[in-house]
C-alpha positions in Angstrom: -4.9 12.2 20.6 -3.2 15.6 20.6 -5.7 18.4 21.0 -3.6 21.1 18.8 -5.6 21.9 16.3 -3.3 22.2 13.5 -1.9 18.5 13.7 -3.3 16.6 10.9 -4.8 13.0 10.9 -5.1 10.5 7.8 -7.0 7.2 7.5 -6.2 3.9 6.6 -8.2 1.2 4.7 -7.7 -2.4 3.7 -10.9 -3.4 2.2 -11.7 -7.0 1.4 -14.6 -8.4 0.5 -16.3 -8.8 3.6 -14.4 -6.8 6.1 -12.6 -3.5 6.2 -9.2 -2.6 8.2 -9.0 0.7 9.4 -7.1 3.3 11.5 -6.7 6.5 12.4 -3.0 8.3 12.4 -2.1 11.2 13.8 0.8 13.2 12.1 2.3 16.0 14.1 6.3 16.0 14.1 8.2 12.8 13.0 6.3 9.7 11.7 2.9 8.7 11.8 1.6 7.7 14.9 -2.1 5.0 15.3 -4.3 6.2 18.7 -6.9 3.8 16.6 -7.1 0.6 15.0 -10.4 -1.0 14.0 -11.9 -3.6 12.1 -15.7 -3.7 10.2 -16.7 -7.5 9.3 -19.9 -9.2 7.8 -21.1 -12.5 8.9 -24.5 -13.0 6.9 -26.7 -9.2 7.6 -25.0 -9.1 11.0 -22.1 -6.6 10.7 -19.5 -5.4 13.9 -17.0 -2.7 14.1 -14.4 -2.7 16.7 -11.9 -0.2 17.4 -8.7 -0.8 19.5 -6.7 1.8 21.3 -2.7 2.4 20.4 -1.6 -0.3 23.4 -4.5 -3.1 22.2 -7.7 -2.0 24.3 -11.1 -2.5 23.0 -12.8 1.0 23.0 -15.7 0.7 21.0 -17.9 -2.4 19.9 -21.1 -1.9 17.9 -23.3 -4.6 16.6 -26.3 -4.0 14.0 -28.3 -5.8 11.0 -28.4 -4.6 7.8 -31.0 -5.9 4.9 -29.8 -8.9 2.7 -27.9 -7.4 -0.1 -27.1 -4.1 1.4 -23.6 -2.7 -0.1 -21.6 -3.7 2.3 -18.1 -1.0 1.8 -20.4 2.3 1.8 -22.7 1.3 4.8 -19.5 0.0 6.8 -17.8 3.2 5.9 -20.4 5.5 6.5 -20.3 3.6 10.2 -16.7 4.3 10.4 -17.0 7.7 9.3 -19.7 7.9 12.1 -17.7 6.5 14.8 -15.0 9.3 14.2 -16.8 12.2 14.3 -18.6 11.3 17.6 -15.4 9.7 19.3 -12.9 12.4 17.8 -15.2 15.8 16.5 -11.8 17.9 16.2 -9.9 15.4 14.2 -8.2 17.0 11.0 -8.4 14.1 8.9 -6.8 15.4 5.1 -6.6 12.1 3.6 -7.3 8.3 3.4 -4.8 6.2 2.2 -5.7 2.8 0.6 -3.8 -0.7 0.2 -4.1 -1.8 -3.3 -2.6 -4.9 -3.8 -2.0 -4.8 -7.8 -0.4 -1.9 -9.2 0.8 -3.5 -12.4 4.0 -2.3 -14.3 2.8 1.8 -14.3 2.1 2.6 -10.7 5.7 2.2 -8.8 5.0 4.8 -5.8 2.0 5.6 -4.0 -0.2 8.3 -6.2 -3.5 10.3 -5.7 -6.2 8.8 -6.8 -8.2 10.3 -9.9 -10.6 8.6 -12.1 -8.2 7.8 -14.7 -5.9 6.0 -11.9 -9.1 3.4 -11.0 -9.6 3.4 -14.5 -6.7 1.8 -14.6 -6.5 -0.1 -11.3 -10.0 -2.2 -12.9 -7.8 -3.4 -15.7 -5.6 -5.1 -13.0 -8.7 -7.3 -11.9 -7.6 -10.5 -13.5 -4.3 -10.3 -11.7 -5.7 -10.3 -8.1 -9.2 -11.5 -8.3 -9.2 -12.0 -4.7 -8.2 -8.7 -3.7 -8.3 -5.9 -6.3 -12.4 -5.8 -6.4 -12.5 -5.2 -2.5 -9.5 -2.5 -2.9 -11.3 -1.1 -5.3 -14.7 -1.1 -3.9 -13.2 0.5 -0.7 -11.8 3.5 -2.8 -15.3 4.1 -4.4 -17.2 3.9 -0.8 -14.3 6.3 0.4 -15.0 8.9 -2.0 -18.2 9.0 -1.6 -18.3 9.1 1.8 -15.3 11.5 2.5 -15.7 13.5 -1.0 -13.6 16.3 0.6 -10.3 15.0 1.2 -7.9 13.3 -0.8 -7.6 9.7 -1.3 -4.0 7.9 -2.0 -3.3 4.2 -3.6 -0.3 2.3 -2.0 0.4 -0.9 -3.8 1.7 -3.5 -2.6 3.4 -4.3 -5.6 5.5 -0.8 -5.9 8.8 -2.6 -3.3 9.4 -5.5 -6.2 9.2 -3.3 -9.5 12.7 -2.6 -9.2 14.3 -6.4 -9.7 16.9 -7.5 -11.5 15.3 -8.4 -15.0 16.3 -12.4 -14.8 14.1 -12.0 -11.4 11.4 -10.1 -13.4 10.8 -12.2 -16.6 8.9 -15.8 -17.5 10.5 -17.8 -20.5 7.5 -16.6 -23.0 7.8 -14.9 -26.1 9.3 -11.7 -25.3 6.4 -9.7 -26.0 4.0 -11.0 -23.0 7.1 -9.0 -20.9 6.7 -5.7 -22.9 3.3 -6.2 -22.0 3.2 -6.7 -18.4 3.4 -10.5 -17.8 6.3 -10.5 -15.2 6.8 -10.9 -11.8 5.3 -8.2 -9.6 5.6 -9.7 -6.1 3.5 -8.5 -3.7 3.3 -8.0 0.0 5.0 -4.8 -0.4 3.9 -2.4 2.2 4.7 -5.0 4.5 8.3 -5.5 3.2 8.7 -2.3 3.2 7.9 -1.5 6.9 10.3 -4.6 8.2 13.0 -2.9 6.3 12.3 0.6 7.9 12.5 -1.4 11.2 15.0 -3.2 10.6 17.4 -0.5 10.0 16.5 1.1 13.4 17.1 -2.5 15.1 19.7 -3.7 14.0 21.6 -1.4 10.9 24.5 -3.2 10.0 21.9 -6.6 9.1 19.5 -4.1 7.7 22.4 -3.0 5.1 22.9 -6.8 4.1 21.7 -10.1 2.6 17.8 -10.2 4.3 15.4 -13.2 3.6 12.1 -11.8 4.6 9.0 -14.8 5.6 5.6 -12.9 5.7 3.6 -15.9 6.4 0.2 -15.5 7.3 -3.1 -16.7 5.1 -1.4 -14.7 2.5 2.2 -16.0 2.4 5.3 -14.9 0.7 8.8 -14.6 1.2 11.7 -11.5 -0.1 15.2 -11.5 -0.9 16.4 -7.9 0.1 19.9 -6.7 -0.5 21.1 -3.5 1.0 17.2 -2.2 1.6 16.0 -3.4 -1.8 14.1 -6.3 -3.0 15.4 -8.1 -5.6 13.8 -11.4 -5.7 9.9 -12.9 -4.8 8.2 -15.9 -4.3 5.3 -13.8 -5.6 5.1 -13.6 -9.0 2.3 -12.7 -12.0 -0.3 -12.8 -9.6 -0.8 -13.6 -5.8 -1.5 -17.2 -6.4 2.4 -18.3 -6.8 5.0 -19.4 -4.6 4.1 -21.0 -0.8 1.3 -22.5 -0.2 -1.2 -19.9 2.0 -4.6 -20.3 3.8 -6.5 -21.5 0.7 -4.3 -20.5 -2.2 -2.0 -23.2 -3.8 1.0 -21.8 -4.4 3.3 -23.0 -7.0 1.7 -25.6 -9.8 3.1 -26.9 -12.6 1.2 -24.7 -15.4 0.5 -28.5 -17.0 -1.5 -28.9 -14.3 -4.3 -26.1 -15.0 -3.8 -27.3 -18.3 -5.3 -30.8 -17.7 -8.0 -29.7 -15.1 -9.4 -27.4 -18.1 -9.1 -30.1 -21.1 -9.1 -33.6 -19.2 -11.6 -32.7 -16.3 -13.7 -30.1 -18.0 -13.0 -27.1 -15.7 -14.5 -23.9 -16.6 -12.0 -21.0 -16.1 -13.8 -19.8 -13.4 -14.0 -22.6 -11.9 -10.2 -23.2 -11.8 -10.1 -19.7 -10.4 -12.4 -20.6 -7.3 -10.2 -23.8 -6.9 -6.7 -22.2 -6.6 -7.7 -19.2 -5.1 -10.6 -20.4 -2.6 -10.1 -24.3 -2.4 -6.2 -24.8 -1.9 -3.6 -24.1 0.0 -3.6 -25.5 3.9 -7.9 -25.8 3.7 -7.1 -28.0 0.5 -4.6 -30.3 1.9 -5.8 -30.6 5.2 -9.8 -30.5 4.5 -10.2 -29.0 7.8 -9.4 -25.6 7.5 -6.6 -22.4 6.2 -5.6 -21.4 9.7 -3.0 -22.6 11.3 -4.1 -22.5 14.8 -6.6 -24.9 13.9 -4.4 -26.9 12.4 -2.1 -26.9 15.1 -4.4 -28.0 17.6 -5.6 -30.9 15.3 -4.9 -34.5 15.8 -6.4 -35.2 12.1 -3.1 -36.7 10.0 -3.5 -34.3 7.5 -3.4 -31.5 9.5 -0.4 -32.5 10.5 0.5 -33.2 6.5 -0.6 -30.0 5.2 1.0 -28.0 7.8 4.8 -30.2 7.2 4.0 -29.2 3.1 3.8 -25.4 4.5 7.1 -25.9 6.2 9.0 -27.5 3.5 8.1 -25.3 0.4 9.3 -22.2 2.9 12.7 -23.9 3.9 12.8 -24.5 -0.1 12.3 -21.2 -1.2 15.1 -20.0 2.0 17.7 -21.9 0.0 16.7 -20.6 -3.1 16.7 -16.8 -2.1 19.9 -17.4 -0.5 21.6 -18.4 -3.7 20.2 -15.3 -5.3 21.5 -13.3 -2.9 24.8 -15.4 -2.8 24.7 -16.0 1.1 23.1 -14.6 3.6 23.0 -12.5 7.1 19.5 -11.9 8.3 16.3 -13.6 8.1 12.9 -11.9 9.5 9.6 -13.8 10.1 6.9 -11.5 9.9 2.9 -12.0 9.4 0.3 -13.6 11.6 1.8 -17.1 11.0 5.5 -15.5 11.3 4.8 -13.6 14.5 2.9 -16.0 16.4 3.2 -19.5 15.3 7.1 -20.9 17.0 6.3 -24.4 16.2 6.1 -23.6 12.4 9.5 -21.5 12.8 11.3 -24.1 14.7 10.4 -26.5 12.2 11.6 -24.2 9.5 15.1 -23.2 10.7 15.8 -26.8 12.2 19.0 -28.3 10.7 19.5 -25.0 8.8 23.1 -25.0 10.2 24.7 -25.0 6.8 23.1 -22.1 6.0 24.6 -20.4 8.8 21.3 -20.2 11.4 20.9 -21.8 14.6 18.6 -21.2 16.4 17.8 -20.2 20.4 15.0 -22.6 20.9 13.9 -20.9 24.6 14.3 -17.5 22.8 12.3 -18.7 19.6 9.1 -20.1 21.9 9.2 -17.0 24.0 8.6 -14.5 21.0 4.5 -13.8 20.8 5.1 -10.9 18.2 4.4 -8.5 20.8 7.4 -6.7 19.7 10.7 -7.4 17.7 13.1 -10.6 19.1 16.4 -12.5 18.1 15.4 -16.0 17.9 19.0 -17.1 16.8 21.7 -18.0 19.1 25.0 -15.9 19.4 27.0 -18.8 17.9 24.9 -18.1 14.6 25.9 -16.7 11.4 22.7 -15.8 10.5 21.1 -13.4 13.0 17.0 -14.7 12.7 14.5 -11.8 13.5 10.6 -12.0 14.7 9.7 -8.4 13.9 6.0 -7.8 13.7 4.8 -6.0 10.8 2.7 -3.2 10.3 1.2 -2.1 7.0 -1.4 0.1 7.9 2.1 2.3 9.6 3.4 2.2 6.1 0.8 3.2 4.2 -0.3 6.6 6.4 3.5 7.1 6.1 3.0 7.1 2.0 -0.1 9.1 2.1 1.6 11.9 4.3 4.6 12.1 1.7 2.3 11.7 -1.3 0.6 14.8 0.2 3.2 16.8 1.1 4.6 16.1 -2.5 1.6 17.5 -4.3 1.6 20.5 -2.2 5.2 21.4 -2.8 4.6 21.1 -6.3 1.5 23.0 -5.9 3.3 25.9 -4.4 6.1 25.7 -7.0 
């Protein structure tokens, strides 16, 4: 960390519900750069924090109990807040910016936080029940514990609001549109970030027809044209599209239909199914992460993870037509980064698309840093570019500062 006092620092969060992402930014000249990246988890009253340096060292591990029932954001907070000020005293830390993952049709752009903004973000509940609480809960334990600086929202659904509108609408009654059922998309920030990188790599793809695959236990895929998303797997809420760790994906709205009126399902209960119950855990009845998976002999295993593959080659042709062809395809996400069987399997035979891929060169990218996977014969050039929210959203935070304080001084 610089030791000029006048350089400023800004935190990151991604709360869920029971852990919390964080890191630490420094912001002197040019874009945000992390000297820390941590993690706080809860497994029963045990709870960890563990910090990384910039190049992926462990510098700090602590271990404690808490009582049953203790609040689990504000007491993991106030350790994080701890951690700073013993490791880094002379850190200038103005802000904390905060990954919300439902920003519904008002919120864009990243935006200070004020009480009428959470007021606001709560009424987005329903549309990300699995995410939205946590965010939420974060931004209320940041306050509290950092009441002096400024807290930003970044939404991961602010890179999809500006599609096409045959891109953005359902067939319903065109009122549910006026009122906000659409398509958001989401996995934004991440988006986002592979574009900025994108356009330093490699320019002339970056200014094209992109296919974006963030596949990880969240899982979604982009169309981008020149920079800009225009079309999402992602739709009304995160639950649509590919199949992820233990969401479904795409059903047949029939289908919730009969599981409320032919098998008796509560609401909630359907909730706890598609969200908690689904997805790769669902098919394979082993578990949502793919390295399990991949080292399992169990047959459906092996089934749940050749599902995975085919909805995502299914929704490549399909984002392909909306775009009407296609240059560049980026895998990004824990899944896209570091799983080469699951990409291999997804770009095999994809000739007629234009893609081929470089076989050696796809099994030799870890997502330790940005690779071409395709050969030089193919059309397509294929990308493993590792993403990195937590970059984007100090980025947001710094210009939603500097923002306020140009209009300040107006």
């Amino acid at each position: 960390m610089s030791d000029k006092r006048n350089v400023r620092h800004v935190v990151t969060l991604n709360a869920g519900s029971s852990s919390i992402k964080f890191a630490l930014f420094e912001i002197d000249e040019g874009a945000p750069m992390a000297f820390a990246l941590g993690l706080v988890d809860a497994v029963g009253t045990r709870r960890r924090l563990k910090v990384q340096n910039a190049e992926g060292a462990q510098v700090a591990l602590q271990e404690w109990d808490v009582p049953e029932g203790a609040p689990f954001h504000t007491e993991a907070l106030y350790r994080v807040l701890a951690w700073r000020r013993a490791t880094f005293p002379d850190a200038n830390v103005v802000a904390a910016g905060h990954r919300v993952v439902h920003g519904g049709i008002k919120y864009d752009a990243p935006v200070l936080i004020t009480d009428a903004v959470l007021a606001d973000l709560q009424t987005l509940v329903p549309l990300a029940p699995l995410h939205q609480p946590h965010n939420i809960a974060g931004i209320l334990a940041a306050r509290e514990a950092w009441p002096h600086i400024e807290q930003v929202a970044c939404f991961d659904t602010a890179f999809h609001r500006g599609h096409p509108f045959v891109n953005d609408v359902f067939a319903l009654p065109r009122k549910f549109y006026d009122e906000g059922v659409r398509r958001y998309g989401f996995h934004g920030l991440s988006y986002e970030y592979i574009v900025g990188k994108l356009r330093e790599l490699a320019p002339l793809y970056a200014a094209g027809r992109v296919v974006v695959a963030h596949l990880g236990n969240g899982a979604s895929m982009c169309a981008i044209r020149d920079g800009l998303s225009v079309a999402s797997s992602m739709g009304f809420t995160a639950l649509d599209g590919l199949p992820m760790g233990t969401r479904s994906g795409q059903l047949d709205p029939g289908l919730v239909l009969y599981l409320i009126q032919e098998k008796g399902m509560s609401a909630a209960e359907v909730v706890d199914l598609l969200y908690r119950e689904s997805g790769l855990k669902g098919l394979s009845g082993i578990s949502g992460d793919m390295r399990e998976l991949e080292a399992s002999a169990d047959p459906h295993a092996r089934e749940a993870i050749e599902y995975f593959v085919f909805r995502i080659r299914r929704e490549l042709g399909g984002l392909a037509a909306v775009l009407k062809g296609l240059d560049a395809m980026v895998f990004c996400g824990g899944i896209g980064e570091h799983a080469w069987q699951v990409r291999e399997r997804v770009l095999e035979g994809m000739e007629w698309i234009g893609i081929e891929v470089d076989r050696t060169a796809n099994r030799a990218a870890k997502g330790d840093g940005p690779a071409v996977i395709s050969t030089e014969r193919s059309r397509v050039r294929v990308f493993v570019i590792p993403t990195n929210e937590e970059a984007m959203i100090a980025t947001h935070t710094l210009e939603v500062l500097d923002a306020a304080k140009s209009d300040v001084n107006c």
